[in-house]
Structures are given as C-alpha cells and as structure tokens.
DSSP file (Angstrom, degrees, kcal/mol; ACC not computed):
  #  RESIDUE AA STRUCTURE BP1 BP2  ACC     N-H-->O    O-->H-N    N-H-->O    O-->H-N    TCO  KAPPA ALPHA  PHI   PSI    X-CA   Y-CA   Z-CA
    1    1 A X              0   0    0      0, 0.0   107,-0.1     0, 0.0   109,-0.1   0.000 360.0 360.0 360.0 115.7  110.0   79.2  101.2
    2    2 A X        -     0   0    0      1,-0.1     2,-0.3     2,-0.0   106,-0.2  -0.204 360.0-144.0 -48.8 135.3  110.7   82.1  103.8
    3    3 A X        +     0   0    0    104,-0.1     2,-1.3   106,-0.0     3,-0.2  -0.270  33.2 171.4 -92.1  43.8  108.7   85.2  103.7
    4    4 A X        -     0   0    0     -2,-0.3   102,-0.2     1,-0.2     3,-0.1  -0.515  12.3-168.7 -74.3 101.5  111.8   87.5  104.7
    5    5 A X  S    S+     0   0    0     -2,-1.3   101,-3.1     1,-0.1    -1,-0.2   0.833  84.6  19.6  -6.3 -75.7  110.5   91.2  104.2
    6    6 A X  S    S+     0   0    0     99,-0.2     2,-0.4    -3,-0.2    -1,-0.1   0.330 111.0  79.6-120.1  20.7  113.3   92.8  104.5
    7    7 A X  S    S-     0   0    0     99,-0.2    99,-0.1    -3,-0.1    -3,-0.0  -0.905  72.2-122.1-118.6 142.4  116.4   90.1  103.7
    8    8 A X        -     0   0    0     -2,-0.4     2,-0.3     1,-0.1    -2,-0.1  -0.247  37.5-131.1 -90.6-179.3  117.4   89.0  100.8
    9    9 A X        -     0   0    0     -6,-0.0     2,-0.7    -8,-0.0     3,-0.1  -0.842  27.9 -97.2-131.1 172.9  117.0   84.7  100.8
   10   10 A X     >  -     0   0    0     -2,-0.3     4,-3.1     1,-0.2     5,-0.4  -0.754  44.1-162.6 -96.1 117.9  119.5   82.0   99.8
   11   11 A X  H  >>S+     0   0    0     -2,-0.7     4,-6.1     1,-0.3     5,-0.7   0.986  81.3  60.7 -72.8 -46.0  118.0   81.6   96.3
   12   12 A X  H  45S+     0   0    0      2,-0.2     4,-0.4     1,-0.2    -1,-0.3   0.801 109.3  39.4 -30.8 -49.5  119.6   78.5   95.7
   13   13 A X  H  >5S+     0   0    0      2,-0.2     4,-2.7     3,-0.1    -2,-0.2   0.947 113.8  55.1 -78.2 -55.5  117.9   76.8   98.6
   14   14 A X  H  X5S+     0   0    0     -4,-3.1     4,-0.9     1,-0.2    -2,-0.2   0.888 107.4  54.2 -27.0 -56.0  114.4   78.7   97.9
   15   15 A X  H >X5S+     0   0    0     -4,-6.1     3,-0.7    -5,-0.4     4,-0.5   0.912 107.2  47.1 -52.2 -37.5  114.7   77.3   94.3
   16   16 A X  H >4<S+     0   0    0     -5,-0.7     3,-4.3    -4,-0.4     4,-0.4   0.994 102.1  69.9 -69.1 -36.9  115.1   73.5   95.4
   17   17 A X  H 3< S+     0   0    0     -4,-2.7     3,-0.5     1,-0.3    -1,-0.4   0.565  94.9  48.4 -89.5   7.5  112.5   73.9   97.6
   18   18 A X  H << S+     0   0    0     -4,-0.9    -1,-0.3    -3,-0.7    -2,-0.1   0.477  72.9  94.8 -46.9 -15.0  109.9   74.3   94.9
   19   19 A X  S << S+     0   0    0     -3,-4.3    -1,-0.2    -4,-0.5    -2,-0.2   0.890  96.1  42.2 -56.0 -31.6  110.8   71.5   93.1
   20   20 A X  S    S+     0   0    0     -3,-0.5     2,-0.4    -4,-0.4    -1,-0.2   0.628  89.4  98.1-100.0 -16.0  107.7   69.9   95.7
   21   21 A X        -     0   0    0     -4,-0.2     2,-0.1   113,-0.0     3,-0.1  -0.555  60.5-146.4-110.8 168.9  105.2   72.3   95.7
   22   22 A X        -     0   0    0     -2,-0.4   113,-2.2     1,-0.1    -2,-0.1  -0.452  39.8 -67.7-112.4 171.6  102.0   72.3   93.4
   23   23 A X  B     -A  134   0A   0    111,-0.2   111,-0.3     1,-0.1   112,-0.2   0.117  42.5-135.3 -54.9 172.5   99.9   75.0   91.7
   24   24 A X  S    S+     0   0    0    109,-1.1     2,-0.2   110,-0.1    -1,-0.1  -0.316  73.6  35.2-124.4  37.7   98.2   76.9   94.3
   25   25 A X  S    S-     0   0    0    108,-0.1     2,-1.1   115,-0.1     3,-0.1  -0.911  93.4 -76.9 176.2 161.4   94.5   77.1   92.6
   26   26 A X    >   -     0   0    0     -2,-0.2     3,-1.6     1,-0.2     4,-0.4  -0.805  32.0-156.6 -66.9  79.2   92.3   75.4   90.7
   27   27 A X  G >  S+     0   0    0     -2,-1.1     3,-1.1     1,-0.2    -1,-0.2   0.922  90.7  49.4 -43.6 -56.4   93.3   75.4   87.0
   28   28 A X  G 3  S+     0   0    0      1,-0.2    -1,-0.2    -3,-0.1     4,-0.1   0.004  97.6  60.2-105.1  60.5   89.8   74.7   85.9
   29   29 A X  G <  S+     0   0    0     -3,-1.6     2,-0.3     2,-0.1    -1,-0.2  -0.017  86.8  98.1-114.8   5.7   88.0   77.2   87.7
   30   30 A X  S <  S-     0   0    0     -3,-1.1     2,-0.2    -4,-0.4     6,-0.0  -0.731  85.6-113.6 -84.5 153.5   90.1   79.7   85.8
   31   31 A X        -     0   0    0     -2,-0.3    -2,-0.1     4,-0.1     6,-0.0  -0.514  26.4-157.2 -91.3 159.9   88.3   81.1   82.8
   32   32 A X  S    S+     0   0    0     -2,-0.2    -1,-0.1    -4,-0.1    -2,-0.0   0.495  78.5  56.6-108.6 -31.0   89.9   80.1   79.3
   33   33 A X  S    S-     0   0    0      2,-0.2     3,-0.1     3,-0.0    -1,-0.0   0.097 112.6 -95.2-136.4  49.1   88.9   82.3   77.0
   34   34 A X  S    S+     0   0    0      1,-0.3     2,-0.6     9,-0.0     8,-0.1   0.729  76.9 130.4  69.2  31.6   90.2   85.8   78.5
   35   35 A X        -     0   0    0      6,-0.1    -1,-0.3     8,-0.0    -2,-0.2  -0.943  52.6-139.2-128.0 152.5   87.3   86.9   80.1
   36   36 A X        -     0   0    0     -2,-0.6     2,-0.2     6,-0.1     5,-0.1  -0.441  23.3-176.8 -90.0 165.5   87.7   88.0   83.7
   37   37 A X        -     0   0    0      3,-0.3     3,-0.2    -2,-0.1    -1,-0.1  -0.561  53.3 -73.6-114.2-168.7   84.5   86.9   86.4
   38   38 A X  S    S+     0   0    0     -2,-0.2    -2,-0.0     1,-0.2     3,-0.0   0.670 132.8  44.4 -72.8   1.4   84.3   87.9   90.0
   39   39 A X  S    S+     0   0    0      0, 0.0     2,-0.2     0, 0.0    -1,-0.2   0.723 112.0  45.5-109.1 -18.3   87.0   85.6   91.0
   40   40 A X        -     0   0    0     -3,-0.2     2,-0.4    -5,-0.0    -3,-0.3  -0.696  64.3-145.7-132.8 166.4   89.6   86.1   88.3
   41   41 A X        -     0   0    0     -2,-0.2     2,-0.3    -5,-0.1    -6,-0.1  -0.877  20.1-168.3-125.6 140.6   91.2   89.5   86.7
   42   42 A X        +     0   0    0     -2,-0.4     2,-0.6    -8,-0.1    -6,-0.1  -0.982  21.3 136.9 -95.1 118.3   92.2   89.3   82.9
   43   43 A X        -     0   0    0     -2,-0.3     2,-0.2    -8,-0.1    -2,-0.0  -0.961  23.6-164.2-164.8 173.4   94.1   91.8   81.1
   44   44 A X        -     0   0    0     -2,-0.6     2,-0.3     2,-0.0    -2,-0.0  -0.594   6.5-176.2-121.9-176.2   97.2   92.3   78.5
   45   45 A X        -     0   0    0     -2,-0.2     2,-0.3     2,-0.0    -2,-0.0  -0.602  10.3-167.9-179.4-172.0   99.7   94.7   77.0
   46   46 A X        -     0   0    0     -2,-0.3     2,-0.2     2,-0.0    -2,-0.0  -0.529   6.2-141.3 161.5 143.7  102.1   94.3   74.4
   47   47 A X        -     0   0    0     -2,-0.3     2,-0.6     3,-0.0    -2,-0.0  -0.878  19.7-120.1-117.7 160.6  105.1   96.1   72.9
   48   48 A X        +     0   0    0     -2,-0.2     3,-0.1     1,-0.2    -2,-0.0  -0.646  29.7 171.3 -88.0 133.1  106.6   96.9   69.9
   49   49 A X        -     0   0    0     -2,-0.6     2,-0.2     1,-0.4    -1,-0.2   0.550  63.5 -65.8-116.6   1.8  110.4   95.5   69.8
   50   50 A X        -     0   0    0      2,-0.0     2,-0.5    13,-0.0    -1,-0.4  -0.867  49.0 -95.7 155.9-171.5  110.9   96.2   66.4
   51   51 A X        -     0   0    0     -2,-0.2     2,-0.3    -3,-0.1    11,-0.1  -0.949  25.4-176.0-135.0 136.7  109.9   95.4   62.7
   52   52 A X        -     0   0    0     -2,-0.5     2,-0.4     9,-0.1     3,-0.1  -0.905  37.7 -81.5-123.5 173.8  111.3   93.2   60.5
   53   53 A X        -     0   0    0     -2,-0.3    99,-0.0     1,-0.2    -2,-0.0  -0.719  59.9 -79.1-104.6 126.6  110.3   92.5   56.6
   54   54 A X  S    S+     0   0    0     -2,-0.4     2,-0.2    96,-0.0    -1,-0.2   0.509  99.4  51.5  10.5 130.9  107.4   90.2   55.6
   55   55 A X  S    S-     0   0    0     -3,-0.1     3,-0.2     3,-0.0    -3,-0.1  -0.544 100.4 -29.2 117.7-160.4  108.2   86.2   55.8
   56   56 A X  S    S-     0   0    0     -2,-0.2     2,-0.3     1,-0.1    69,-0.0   0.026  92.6 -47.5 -42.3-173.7  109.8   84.2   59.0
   57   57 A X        -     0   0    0      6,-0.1     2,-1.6     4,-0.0    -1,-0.1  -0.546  54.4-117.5 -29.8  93.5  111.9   85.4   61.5
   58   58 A X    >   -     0   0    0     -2,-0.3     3,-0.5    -3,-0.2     6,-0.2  -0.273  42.4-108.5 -62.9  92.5  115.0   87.4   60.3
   59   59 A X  T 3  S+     0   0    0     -2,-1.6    -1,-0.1     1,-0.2     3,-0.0   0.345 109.4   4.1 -26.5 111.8  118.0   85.0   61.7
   60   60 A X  T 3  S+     0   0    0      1,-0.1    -1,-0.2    -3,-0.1     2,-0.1   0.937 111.3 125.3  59.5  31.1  119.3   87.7   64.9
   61   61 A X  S <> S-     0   0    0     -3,-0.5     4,-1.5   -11,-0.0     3,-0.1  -0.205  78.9 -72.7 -93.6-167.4  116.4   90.1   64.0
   62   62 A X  H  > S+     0   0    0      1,-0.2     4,-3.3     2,-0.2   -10,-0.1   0.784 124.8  50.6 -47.3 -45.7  113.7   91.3   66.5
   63   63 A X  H  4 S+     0   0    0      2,-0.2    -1,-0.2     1,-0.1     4,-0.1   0.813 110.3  47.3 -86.2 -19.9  111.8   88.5   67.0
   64   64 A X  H  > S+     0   0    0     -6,-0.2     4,-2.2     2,-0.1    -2,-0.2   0.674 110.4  55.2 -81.9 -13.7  114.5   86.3   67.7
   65   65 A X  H >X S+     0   0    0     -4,-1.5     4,-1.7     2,-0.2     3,-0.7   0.996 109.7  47.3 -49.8 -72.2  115.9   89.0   70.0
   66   66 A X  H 3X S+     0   0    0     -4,-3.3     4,-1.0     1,-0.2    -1,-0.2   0.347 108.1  57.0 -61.2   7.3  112.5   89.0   71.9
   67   67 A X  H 3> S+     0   0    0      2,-0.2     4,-1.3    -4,-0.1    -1,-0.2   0.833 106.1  45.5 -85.9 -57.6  112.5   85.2   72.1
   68   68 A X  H << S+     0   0    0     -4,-2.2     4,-0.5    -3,-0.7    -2,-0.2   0.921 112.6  57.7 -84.5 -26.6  115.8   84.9   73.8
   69   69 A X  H >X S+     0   0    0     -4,-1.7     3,-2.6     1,-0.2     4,-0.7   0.943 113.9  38.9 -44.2 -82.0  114.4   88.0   76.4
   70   70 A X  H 3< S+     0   0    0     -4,-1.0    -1,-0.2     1,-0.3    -2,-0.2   0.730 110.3  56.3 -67.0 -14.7  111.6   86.2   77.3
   71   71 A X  T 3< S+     0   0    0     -4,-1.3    -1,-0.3     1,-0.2    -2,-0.2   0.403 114.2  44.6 -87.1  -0.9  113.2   82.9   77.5
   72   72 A X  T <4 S-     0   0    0     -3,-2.6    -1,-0.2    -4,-0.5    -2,-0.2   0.674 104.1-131.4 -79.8 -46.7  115.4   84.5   79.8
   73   73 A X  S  < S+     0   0    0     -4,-0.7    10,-0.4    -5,-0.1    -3,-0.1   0.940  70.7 128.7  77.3  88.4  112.8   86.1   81.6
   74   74 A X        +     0   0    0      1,-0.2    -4,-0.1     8,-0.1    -5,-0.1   0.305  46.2  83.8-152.1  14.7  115.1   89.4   81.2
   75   75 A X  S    S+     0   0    0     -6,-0.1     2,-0.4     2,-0.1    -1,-0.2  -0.490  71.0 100.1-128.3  31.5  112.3   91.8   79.6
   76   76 A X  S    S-     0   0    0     -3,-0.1     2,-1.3     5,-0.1     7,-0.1  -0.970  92.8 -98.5-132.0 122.0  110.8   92.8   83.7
   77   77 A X    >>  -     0   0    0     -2,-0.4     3,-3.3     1,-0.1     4,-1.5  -0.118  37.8-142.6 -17.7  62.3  111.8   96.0   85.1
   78   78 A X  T 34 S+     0   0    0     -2,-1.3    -1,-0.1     1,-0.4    -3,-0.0   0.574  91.3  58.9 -30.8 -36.6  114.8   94.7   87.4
   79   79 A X  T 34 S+     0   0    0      1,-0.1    -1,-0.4    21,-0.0     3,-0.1   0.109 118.7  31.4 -86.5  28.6  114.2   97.1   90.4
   80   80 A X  T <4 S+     0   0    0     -3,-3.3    21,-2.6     1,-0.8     2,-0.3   0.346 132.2  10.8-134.4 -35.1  110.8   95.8   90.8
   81   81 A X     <  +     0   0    0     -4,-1.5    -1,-0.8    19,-0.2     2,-0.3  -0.959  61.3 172.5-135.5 152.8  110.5   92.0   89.7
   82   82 A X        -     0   0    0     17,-0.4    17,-2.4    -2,-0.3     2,-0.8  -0.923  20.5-146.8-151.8 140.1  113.9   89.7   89.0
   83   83 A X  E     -B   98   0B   0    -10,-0.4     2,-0.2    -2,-0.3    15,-0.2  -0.839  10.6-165.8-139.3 120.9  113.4   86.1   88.4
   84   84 A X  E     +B   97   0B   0     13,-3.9    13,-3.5    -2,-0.8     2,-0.3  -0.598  25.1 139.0 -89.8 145.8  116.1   83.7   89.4
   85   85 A X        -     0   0    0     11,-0.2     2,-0.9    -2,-0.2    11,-0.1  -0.943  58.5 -77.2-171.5-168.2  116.1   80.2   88.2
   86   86 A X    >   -     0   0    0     -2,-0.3     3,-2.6     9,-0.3     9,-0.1  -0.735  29.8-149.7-113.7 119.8  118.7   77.5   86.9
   87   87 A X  T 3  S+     0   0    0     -2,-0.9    -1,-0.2     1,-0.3     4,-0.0   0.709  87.3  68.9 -23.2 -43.7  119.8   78.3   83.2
   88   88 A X  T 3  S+     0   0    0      2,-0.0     2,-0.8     1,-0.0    -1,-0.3   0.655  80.4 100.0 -84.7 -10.4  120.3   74.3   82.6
   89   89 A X  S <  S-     0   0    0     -3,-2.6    -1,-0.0     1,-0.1    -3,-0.0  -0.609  85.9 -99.9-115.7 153.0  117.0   73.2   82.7
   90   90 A X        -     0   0    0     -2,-0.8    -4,-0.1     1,-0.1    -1,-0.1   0.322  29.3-135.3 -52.0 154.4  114.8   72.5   80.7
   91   91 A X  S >  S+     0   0    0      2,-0.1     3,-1.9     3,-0.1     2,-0.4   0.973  90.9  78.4 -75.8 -48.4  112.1   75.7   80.1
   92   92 A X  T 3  S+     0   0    0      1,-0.3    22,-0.1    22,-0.1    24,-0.1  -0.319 111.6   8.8 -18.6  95.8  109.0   73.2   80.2
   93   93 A X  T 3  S+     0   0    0     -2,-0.4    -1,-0.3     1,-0.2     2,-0.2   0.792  92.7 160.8  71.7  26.2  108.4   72.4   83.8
   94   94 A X    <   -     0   0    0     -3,-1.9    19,-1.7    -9,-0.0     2,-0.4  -0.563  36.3-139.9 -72.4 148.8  111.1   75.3   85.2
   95   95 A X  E     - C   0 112B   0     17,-0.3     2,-0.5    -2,-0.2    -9,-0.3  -0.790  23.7-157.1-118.4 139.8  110.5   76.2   88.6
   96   96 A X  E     - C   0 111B   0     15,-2.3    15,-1.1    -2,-0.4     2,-0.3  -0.977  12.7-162.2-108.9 129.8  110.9   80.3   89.1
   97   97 A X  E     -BC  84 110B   0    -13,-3.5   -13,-3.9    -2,-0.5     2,-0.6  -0.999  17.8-164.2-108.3 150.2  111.6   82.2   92.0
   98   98 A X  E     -BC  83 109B   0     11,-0.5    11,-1.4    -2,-0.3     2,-0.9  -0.946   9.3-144.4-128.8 148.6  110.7   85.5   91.5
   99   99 A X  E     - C   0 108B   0    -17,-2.4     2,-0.6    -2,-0.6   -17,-0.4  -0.839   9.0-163.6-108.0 118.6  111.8   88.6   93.5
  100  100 A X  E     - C   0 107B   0      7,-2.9     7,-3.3    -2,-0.9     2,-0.5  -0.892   4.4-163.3-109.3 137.6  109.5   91.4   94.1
  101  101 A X  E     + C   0 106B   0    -21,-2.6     2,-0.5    -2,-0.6     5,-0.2  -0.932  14.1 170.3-125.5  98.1  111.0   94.5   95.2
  102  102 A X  E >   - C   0 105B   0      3,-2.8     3,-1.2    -2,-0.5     2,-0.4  -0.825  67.7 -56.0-131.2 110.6  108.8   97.1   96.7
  103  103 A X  T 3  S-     0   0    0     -2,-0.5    -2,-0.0     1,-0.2     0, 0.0  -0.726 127.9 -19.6  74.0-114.6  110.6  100.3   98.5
  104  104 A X  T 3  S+     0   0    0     -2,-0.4     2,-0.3    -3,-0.1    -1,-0.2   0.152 124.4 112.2-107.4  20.1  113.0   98.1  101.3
  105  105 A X  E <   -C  102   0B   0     -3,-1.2    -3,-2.8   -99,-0.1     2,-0.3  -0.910  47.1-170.7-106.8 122.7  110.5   95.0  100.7
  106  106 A X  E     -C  101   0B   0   -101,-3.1     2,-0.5    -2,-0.3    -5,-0.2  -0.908   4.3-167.9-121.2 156.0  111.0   91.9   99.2
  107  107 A X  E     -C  100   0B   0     -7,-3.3    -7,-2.9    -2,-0.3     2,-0.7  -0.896  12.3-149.8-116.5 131.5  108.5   89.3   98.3
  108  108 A X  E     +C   99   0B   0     -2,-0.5     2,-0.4    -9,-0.2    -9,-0.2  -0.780  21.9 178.8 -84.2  70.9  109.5   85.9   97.4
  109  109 A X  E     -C   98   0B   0    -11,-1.4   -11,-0.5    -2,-0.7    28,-0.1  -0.842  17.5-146.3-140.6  89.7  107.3   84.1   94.9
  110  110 A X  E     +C   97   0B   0     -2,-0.4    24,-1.8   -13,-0.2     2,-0.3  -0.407  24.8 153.8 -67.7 152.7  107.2   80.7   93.1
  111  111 A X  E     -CD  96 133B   0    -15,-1.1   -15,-2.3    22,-0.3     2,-0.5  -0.981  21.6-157.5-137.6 148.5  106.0   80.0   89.9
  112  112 A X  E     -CD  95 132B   0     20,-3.2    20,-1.6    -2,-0.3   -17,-0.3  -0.920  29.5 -98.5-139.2 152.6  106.9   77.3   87.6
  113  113 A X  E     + D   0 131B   0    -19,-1.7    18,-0.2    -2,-0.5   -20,-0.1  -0.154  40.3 165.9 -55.8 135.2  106.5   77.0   83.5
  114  114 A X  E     +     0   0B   0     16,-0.9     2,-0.2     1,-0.3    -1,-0.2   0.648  52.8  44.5-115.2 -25.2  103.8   75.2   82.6
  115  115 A X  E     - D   0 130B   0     15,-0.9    15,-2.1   -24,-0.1     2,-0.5  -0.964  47.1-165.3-129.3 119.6  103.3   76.1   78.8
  116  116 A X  E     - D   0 129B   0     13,-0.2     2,-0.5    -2,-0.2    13,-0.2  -0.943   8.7-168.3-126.0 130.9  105.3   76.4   75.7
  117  117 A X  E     + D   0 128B   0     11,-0.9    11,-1.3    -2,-0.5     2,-0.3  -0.826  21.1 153.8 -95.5 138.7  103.6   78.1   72.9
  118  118 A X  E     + D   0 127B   0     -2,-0.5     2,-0.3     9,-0.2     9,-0.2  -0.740  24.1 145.3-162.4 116.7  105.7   77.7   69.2
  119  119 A X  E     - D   0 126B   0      7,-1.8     7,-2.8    -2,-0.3     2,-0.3  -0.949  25.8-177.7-157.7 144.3  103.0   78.1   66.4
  120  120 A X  E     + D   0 125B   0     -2,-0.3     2,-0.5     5,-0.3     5,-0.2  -0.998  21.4 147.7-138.8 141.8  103.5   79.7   63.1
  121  121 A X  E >   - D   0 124B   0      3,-2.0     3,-2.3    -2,-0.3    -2,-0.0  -0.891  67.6 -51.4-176.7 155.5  100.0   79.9   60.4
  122  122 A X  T 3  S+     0   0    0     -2,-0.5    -1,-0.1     1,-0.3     3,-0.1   0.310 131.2  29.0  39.6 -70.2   98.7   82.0   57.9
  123  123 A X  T 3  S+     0   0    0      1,-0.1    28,-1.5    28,-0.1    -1,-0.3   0.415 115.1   8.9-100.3  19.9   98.9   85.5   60.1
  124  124 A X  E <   -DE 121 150B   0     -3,-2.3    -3,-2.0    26,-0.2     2,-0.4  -0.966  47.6-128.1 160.8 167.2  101.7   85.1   62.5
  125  125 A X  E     -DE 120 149B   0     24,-2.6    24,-2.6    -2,-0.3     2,-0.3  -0.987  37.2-178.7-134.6 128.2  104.5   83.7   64.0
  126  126 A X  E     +DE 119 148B   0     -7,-2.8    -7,-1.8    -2,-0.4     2,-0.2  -0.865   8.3 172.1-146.6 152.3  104.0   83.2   67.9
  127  127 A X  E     +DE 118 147B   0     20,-1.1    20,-3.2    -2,-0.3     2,-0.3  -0.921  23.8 124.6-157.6 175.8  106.5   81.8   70.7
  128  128 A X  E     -DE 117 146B   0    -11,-1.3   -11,-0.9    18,-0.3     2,-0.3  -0.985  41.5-133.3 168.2 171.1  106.0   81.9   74.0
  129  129 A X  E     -DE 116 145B   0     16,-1.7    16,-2.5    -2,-0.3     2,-0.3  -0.959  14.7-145.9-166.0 153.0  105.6   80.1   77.6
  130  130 A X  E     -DE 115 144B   0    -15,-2.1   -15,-0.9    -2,-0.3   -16,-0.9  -0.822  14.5-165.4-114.5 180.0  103.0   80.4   80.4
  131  131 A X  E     -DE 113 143B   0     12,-1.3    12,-1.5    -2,-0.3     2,-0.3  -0.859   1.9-164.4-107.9 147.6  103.9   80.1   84.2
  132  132 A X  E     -DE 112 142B   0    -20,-1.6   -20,-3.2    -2,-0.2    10,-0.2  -0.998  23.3 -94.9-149.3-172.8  101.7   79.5   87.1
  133  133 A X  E     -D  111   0B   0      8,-0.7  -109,-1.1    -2,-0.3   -22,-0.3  -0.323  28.1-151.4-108.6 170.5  102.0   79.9   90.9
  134  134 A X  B >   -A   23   0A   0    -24,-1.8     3,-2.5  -111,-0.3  -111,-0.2  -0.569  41.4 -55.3-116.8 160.6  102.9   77.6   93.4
  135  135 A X  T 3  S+     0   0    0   -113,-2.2     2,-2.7     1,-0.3  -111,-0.1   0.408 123.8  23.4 -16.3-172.8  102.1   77.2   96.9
  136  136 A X  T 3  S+     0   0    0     -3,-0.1    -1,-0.3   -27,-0.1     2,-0.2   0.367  83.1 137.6  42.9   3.7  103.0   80.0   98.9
  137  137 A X    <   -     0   0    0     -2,-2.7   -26,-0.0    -3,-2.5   -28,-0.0  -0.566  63.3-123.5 -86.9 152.7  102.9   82.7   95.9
  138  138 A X  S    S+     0   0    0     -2,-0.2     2,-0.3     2,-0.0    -1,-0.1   0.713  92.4  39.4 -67.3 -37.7  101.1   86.0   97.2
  139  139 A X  S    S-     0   0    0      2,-0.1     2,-0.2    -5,-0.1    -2,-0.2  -0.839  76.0-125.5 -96.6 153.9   98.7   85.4   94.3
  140  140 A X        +     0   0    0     -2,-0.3    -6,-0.1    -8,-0.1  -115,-0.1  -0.584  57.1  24.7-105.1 165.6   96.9   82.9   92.4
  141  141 A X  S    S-     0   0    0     -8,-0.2    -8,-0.7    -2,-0.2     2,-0.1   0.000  71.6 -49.7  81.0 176.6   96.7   82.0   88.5
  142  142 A X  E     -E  132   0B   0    -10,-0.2     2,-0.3    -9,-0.0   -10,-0.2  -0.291  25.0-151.9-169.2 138.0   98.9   82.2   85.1
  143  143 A X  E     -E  131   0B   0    -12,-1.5   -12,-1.3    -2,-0.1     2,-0.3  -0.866   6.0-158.7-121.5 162.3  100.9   84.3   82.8
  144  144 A X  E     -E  130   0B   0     -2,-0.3     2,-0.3   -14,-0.2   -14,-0.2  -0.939   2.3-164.9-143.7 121.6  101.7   84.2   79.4
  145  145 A X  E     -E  129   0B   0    -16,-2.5   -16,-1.7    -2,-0.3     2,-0.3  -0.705  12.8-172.5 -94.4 161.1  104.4   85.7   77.6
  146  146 A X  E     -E  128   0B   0     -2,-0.3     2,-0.6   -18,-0.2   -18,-0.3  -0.968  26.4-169.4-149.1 146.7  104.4   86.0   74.4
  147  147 A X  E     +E  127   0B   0    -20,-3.2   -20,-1.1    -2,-0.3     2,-0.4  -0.933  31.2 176.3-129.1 112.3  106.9   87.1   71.4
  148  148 A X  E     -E  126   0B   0     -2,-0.6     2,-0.5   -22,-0.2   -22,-0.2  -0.977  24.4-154.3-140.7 134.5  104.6   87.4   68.3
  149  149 A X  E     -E  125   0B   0    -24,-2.6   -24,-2.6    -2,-0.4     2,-0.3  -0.867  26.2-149.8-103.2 126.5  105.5   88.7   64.3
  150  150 A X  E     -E  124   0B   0     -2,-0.5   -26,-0.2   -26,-0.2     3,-0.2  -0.793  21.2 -90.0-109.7 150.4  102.4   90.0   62.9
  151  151 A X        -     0   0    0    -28,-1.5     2,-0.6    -2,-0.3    -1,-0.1   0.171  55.2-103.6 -23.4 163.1  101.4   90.0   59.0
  152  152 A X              0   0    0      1,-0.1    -1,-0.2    -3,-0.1   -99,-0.0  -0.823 360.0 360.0 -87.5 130.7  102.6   93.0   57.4
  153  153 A X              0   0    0     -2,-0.6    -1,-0.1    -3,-0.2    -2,-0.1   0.384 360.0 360.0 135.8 360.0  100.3   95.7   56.6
C-alpha cells in the first residue's frame, strides 16, 4: 500500500491489496483483560446516543441507530479519520482502509474485522466488532466498537 503524504490513493486498488496482508503483531502478546503493560496502551470512552425504555431494542430506536453507525464505520470524525471499504462484504473478515487526515497529510492504514460481538444477558444488550491492523499500518493492535443498552436505573 503507498505511503503518499500528500496524495490522495486509488482506494480501490489499496483495498485489494490487503486482501494478502496479515496482522502486523503478535495477538498473544497483547494483554486480554484491559490492562495496559510497557508494550501496549489500553483505554476507552463511550457516549451516550440516546435512551430508550427498559426491555430489547426499540425496532429504529437508538440502539439500532448506533448499530447501523458502527457497522458502517460512519460514527469517526470525517476530517480526521474516514474508512473506505466494500459495502458487499461480509463484516467478519472485512478488510478496512482507513484514511487519516492530519493538516495537508494523509496516512493510509489497513485494518481488517476480526471480531463480531452480538450478546444479550441479564444486564445488557451489546453489538459490536473488533478490527486489527495489518501490515504496513503506522500502529499495532485492536479496536473495539461497541453499541451497548444498559439496564435501566
């Protein structure tokens, strides 16, 4: 994948050419259960994206709102990160390219889905997907989005 600065890339071609390259790291030398070491940074955030009332998912409520955002990848701050990839395939093993935009610089970055979280129990209703990065990414190691309806109270 070209490291063009200051050029936009032919995304199309950039995209195929990930289809061949592998994570860029060691999966298990990554820690597991969110705590950072000297090698690795951990952290989170979350927002609120609305409320709905107690039970599931309100059919074209908030939480299925923030499901199809992240499944989009359509919830990142567009003049700084954009992530191109092709709608038709499947989200499970999607190959990303992601454009990072800093001043007149852009960074070109694969990643591909790795993960799908869909879990419901007792206190919450979670969806989700992780990525992680591929050869040639500026960084190593894994995201996880996540779209989660908490208990009420």
């Amino acid at each position: 994948m070209p490291r063009q600065l200051f050029a936009s890339v032919d995304e199309a071609v950039a995209l195929d050419g990930l289809r061949h390259k592998t994570i860029n790291y060691d999966p298990a030398r990554a820690p597991e259960d969110g705590r950072a070491d000297g090698h690795w940074h951990v952290d989170s955030g979350d927002t609120v994206i609305g409320q709905e009332p107690p039970g599931p998912p309100v059919p074209g409520g908030a939480w299925e709102t923030g499901c199809t955002l992240v499944r989009q990848y359509e919830f990142a701050e567009p003049r700084i990160l954009r992530g191109v990839y092709r709608a038709s395939a499947e989200l499970d093993g999607r190959d990303m390219l992601l454009e990072g935009r800093f001043a007149v610089l852009r960074f070109y970055l694969g990643v591909r889905v790795t993960g799908i979280i869909d879990e419901t129990n007792d206190a919450e209703r979670v969806w989700g997907w992780t990525y992680q990065t591929l050869e040639g990414h500026l960084e190593q190691g894994r995201l996880t989005y996540e779209v989660i309806k908490d208990p009420p109270g």
